[in-house]
C-alpha positions as CSV (number, residue, x, y, z in Angstrom):
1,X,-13.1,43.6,-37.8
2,X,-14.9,40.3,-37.1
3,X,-18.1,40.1,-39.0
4,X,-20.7,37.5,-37.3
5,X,-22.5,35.0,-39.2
6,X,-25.8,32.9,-38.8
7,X,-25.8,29.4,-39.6
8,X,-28.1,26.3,-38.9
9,X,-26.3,25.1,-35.6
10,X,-23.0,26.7,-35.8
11,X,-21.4,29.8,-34.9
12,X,-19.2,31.6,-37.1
13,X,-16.5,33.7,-37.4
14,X,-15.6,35.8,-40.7
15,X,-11.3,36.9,-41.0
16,X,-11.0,38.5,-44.2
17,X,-12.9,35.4,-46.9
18,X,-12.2,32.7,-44.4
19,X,-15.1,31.2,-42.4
20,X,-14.3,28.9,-39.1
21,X,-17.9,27.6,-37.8
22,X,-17.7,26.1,-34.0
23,X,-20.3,24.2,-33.7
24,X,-23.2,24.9,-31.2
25,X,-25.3,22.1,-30.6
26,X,-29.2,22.1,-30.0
27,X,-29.7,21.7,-26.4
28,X,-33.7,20.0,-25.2
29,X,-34.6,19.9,-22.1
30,X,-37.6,17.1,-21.6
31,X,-38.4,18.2,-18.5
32,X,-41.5,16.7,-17.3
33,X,-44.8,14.6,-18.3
34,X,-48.5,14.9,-16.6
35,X,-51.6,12.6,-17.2
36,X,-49.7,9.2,-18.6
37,X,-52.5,6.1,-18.8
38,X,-51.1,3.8,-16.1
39,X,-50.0,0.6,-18.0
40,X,-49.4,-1.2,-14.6
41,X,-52.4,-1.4,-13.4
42,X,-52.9,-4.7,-11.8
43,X,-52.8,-4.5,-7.7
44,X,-49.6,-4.7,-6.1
45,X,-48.3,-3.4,-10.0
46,X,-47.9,0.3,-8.9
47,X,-48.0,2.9,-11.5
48,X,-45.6,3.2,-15.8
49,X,-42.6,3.4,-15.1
50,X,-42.0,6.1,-18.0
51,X,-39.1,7.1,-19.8
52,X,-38.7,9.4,-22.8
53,X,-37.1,9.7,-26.1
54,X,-36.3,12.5,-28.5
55,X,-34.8,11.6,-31.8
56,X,-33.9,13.8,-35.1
57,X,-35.7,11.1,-38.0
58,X,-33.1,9.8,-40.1
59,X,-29.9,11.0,-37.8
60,X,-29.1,7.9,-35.7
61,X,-26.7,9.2,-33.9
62,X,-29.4,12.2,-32.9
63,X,-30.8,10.0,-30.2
64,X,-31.4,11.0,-26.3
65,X,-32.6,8.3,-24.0
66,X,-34.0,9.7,-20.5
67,X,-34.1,7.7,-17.0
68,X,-36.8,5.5,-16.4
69,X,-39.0,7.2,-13.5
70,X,-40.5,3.9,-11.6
71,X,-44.2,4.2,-10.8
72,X,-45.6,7.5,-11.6
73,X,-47.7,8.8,-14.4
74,X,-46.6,12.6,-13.6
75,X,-42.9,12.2,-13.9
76,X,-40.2,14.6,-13.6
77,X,-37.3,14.2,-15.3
78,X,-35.5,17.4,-16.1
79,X,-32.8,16.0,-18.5
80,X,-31.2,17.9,-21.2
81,X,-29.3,16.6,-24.4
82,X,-27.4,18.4,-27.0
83,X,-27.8,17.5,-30.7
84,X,-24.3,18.2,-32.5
85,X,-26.4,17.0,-36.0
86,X,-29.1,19.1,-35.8
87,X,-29.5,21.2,-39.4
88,X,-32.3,23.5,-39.7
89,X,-35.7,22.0,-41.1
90,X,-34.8,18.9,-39.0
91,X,-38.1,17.5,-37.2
92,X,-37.9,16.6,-33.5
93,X,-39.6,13.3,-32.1
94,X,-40.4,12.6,-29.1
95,X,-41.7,9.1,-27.6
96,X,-42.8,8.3,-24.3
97,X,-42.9,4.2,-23.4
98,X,-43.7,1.9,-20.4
99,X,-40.6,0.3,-19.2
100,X,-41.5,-3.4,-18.7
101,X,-38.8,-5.7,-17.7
102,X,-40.4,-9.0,-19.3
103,X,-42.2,-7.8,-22.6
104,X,-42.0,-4.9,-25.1
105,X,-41.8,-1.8,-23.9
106,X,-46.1,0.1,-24.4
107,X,-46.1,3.7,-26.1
108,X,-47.7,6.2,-23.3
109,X,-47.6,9.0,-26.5
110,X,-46.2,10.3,-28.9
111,X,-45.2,14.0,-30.6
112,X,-43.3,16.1,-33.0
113,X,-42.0,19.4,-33.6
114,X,-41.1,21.2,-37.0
115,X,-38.7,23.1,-37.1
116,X,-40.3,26.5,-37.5
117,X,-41.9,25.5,-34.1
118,X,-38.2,25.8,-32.6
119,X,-35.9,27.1,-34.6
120,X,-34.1,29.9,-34.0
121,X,-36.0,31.1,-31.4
122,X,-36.5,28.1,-29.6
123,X,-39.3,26.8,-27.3
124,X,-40.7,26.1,-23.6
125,X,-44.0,24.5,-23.0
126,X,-46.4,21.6,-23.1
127,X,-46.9,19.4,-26.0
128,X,-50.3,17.2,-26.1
129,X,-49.1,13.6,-26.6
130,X,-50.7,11.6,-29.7
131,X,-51.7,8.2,-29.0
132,X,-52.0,8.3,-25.4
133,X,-55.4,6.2,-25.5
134,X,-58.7,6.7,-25.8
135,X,-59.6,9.2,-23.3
136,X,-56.0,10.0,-22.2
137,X,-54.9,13.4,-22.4
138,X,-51.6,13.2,-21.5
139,X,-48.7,16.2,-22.0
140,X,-44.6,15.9,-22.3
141,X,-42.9,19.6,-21.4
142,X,-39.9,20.6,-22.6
143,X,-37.7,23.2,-23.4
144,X,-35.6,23.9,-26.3
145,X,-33.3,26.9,-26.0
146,X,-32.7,29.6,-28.6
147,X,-30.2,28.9,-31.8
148,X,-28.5,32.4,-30.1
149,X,-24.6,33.3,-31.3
150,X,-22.4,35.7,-29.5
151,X,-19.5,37.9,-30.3
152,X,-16.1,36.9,-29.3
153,X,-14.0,39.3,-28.6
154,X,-10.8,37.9,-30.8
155,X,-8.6,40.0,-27.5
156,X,-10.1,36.9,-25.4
157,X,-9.9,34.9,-27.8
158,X,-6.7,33.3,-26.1
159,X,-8.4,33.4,-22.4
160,X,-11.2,31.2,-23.2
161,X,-10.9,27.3,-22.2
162,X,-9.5,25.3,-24.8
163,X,-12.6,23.8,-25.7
164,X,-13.5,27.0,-26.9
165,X,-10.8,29.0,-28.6
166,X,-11.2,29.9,-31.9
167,X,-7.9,28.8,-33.8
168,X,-6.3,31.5,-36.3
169,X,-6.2,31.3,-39.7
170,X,-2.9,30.2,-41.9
171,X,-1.9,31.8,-44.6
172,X,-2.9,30.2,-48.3
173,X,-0.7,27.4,-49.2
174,X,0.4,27.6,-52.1
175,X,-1.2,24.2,-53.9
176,X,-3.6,25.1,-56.5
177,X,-5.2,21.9,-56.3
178,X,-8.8,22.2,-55.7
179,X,-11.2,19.5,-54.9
180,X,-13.4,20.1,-57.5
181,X,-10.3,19.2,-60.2
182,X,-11.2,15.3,-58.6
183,X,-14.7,15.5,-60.7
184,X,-13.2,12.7,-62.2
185,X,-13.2,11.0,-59.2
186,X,-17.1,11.6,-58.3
187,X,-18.7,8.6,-59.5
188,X,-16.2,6.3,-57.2
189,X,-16.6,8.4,-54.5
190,X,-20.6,8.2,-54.5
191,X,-20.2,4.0,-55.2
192,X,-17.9,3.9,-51.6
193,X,-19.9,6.2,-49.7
194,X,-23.2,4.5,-50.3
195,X,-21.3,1.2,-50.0
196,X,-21.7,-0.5,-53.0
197,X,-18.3,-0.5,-54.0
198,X,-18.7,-4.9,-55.0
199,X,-19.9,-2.6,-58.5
200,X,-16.4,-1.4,-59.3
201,X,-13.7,-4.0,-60.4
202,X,-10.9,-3.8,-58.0
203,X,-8.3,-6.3,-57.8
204,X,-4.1,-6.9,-57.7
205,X,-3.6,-7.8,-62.2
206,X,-0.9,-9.7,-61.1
207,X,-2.4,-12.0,-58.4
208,X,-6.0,-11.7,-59.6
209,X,-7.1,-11.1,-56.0
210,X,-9.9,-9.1,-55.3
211,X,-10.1,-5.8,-52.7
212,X,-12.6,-3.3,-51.6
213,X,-11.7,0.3,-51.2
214,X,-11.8,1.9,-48.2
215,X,-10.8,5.7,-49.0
216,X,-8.8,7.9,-51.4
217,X,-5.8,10.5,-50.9
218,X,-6.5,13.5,-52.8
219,X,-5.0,17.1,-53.3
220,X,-1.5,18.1,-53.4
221,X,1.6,15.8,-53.6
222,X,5.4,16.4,-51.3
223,X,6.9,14.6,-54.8
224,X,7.9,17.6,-56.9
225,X,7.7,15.1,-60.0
226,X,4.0,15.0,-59.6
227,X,1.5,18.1,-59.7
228,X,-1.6,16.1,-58.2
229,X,-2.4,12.8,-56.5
230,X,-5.2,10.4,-56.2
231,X,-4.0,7.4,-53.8
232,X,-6.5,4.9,-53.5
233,X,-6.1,2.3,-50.1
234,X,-8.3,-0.5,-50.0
235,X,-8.2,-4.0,-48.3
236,X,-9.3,-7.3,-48.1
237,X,-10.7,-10.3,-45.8
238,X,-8.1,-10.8,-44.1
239,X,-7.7,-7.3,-43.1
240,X,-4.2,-6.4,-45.7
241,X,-4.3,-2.4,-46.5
242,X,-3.2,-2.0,-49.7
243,X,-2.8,1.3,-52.4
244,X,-2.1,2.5,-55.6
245,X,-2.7,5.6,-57.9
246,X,-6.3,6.3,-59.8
247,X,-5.7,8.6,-62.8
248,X,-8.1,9.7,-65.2
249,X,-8.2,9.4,-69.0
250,X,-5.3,11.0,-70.5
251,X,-7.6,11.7,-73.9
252,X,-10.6,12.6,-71.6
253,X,-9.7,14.2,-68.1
254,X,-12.7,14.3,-67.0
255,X,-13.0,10.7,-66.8
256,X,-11.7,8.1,-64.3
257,X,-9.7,5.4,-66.0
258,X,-11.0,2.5,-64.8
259,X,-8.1,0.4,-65.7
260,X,-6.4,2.3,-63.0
261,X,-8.2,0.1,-60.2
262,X,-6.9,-2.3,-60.4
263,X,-3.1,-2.4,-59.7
264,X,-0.5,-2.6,-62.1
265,X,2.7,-3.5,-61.5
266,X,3.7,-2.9,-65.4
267,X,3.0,-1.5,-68.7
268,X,1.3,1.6,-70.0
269,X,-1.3,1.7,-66.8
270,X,1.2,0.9,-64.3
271,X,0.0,2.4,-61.2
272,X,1.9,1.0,-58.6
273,X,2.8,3.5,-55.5
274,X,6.5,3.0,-56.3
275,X,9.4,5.2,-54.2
276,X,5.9,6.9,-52.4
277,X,5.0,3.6,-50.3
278,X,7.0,3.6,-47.3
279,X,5.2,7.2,-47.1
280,X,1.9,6.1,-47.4
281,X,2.2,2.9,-45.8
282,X,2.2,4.5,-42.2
283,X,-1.4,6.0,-43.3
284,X,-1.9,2.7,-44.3
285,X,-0.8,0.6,-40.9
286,X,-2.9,3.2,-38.7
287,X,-6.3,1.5,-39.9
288,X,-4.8,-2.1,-40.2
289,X,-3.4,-1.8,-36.6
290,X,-6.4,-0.5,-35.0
291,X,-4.0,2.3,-33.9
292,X,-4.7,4.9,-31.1
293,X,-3.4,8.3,-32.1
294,X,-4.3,10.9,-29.1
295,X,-7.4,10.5,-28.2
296,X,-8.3,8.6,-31.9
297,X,-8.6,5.6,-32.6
298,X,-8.8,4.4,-36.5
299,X,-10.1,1.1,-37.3
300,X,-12.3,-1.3,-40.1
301,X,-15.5,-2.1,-40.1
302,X,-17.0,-4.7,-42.2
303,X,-20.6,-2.8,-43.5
304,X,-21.8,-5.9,-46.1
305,X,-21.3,-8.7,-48.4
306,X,-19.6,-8.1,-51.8
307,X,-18.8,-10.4,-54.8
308,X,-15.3,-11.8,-53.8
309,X,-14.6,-9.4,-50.8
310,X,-16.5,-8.1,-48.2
311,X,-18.0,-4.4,-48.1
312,X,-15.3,-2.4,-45.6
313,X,-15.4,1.1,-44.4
314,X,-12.7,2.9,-42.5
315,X,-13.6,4.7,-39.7
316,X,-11.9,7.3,-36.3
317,X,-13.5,7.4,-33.1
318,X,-12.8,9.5,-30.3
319,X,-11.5,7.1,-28.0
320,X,-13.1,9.2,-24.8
321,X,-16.3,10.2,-26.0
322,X,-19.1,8.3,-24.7
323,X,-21.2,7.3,-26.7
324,X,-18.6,6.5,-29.5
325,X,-19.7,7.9,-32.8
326,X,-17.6,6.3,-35.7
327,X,-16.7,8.5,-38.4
328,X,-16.6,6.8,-42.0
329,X,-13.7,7.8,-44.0
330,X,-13.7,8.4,-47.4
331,X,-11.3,10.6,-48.2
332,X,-8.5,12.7,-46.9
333,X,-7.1,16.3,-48.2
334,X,-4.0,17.1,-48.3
335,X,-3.2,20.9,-48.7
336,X,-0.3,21.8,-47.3
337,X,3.5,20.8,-46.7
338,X,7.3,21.3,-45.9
339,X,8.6,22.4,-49.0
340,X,11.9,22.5,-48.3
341,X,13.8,19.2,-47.8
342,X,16.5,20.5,-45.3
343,X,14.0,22.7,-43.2
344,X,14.2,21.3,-39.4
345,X,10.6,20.9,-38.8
346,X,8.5,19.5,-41.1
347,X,5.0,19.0,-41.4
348,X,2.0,17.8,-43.6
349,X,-1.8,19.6,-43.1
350,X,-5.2,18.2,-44.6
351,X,-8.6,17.5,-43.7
352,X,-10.4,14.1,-42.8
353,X,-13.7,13.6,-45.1
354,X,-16.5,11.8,-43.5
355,X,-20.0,10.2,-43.3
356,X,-21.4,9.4,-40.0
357,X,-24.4,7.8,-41.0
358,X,-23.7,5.4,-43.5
359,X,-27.2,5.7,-45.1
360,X,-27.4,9.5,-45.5
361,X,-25.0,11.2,-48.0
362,X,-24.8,14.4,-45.1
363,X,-20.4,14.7,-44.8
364,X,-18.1,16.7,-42.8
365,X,-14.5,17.4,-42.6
366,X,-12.2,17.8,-39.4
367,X,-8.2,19.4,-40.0
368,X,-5.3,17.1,-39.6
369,X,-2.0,17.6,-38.8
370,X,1.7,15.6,-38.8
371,X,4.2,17.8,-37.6
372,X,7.6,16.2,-36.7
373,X,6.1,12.9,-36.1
374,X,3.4,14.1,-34.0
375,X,0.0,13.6,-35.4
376,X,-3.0,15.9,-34.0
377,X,-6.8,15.4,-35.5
378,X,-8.9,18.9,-34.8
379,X,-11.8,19.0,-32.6
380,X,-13.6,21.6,-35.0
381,X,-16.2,19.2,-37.1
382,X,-16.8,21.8,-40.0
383,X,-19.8,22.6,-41.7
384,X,-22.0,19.7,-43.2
385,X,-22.6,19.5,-47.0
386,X,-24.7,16.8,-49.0
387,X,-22.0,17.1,-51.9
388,X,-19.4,14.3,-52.5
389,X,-16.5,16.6,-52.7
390,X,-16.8,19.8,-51.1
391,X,-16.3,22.9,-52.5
392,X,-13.0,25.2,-51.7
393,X,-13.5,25.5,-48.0
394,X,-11.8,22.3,-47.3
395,X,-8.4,23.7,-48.7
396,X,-8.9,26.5,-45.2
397,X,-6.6,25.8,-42.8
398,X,-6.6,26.5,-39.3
399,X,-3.5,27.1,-36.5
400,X,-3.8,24.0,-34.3
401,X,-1.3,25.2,-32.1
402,X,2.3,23.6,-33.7
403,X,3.0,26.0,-35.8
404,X,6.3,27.9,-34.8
């Protein structure tokens, strides 16, 4: 028995304690606008050439441009966006400007939405545009439609497009690591993510160079000798992936040792990745490379200055979307694996952790997948949380169609 479930802009479905949330976008229509002031009004100018924008504040990425409508102030647009981002208690903006080809572009109006106006039950109408001039009363219609989920049938399941199915749930795995046992690991995590990572002292002992880190590997570990890992890959200027282990404090757990970032290749804090680097150094060569994985493609970015190295990020992008929408690494699960050494398919499953605005501590988490050699990235974006490391959800995996 399927149980449904409402959430901000996702639908859910409920197996047993397990929760899989395809994401529904919030679809607006900006359909029309009556009574602009006519900015071009010198003869032979014609009439605005309008256009129209609606944005989610603070969600870059939330952005929807319309066409330019040449000379009219009643223009008709009828153009409808979807915003994957949207969260409940997100404001809508909308803008309406001029086009002018020589000098900055003139606000026609202006108005904005709160959520309660639209959310869940949507909205179809006129809107009175603030700022249209003295005198103006000007109006921008639109249509947002209803945050509505359906029942699937899980008998149909299999006959819906691709695009659409609902992948099956695995069974538990087996590692009882958990992400909150990387508390340790908090503070680090919050420096990368908000990019200020020239605070933490990173650097080779041996070589005294200096690096910036770029994500972590967390969660379970293939190496029967270790119970938990915490891989740490960062890089420098001239673009050379590196890694080694982050431990905490052996008197305090609950602390990071911060001797541990730095690498050493000796001595009581040695930390160096040893027999695990040819492992990790494919990981490693994807975002170095700029390599294209499916329809992914992982890459470096440099986001600011730092004292001795430059501020990187890792990032994915989905090589066929358009717009490209980067997604900012910082770390990756890993939660399940081929136990047996002689088995003749082997595989490694995770999730990707992610920012994709790099000033707003919002993250989401997509499954991975290596199985014989073939990697496969999910295109199920889970739910959004504001904390750092997310709670027990990310260990959930889902069928993405190679198991056997």
């Amino acid at each position: 028995m399927h149980e449904q479930v409402e959430t901000s802009n996702e639908a859910a479905i409920v197996t047993g304690q397990a929760t899989l949330r395809a994401w529904k976008p919030l679809s607006c229509t900006i359909k029309s606008a009556r009574g602009l002031r006519n900015e071009d009004w010198l003869p032979g100018m014609g009439y605005s050439d309008p256009y129209c924008i609606c944005q989610i504040p603070g969600k870059p990425f939330s952005r929807s441009v319309t066409e330019v409508v040449n000379s009219s102030i009643n223009p008709i647009w009828n153009q409808e966006s979807q915003f994957r981002d949207y969260d409940a208690g997100d404001v809508l903006e909308f803008y309406v400007y001029d086009k002018d080809w020589i000098r900055p572009d003139d606000l026609l109006g202006y108005v904005s939405l709160q959520s309660e106006q639209f959310y869940p039950g949507g909205f179809e109408g006129e809107l009175r545009l603030d700022r249209a001039a003295k005198g103006v009363e000007a109006f921008l219609a639109i249509k947002i439609e209803a945050a509505v989920t359906e029942e699937v049938d899980p008998s149909k399941v299999e006959k819906l497009p691709a695009s659409q199915q609902i992948p099956k749930q695995l069974e538990a795995s087996g590692n009882g690591n958990r992400p909150a046992d990387y508390g340790w690991l908090e503070g680090s995590l919050n420096v990368l993510c908000t990019n200020s990572v020239s605070a933490l002292e990173v650097r080779n002992v041996s070589t005294g160079s200096r690096h910036c880190p770029i994500f972590f590997m967390l969660g379970g570990c293939p190496n029967k000798m270790c119970d938990m890992q915490s891989m740490m890959f960062v890089t420098d200027d001239e673009r050379q992936v590196d890694f080694w282990w982050v431990k905490p404090q052996k008197s305090n757990p609950s602390n990071l040792d911060e001797e541990t970032l730095k690498l050493h290749g000796q001595g009581r804090h040695k930390n160096n990745p040893g027999i695990s680097k040819p492992f990790y150094q494919s990981l490693a060569d994807l975002f170095k490379q700029g390599s294209i994985i499916g329809d992914w493609r992982f890459g470096l970015d440099v986001v600011g200055v730092g004292s001795g190295v430059s501020t990187w990020r890792a990032f994915i992008e989905h090589v066929t979307k358009n717009p490209a929408e980067k997604l900012y690494v910082y770390f990756l699960w890993e939660e399940d694996w081929t136990s047996d050494p002689f088995a003749p398919s082997k595989y490694i499953r995770g999730k990707i952790v992610y920012q994709k605005d790099l000033k707003y501590p919002v993250f989401y988490s997509l499954q991975y997948e290596i199985h014989d050699g073939k990697s496969i990235i999910s295109n199920y974006e889970e739910p959004s949380t504001k904390s750092v490391i997310p709670d027990d959800d990310l260990k959930g995996l889902w069928d993405l169609g190679t198991t056997d």
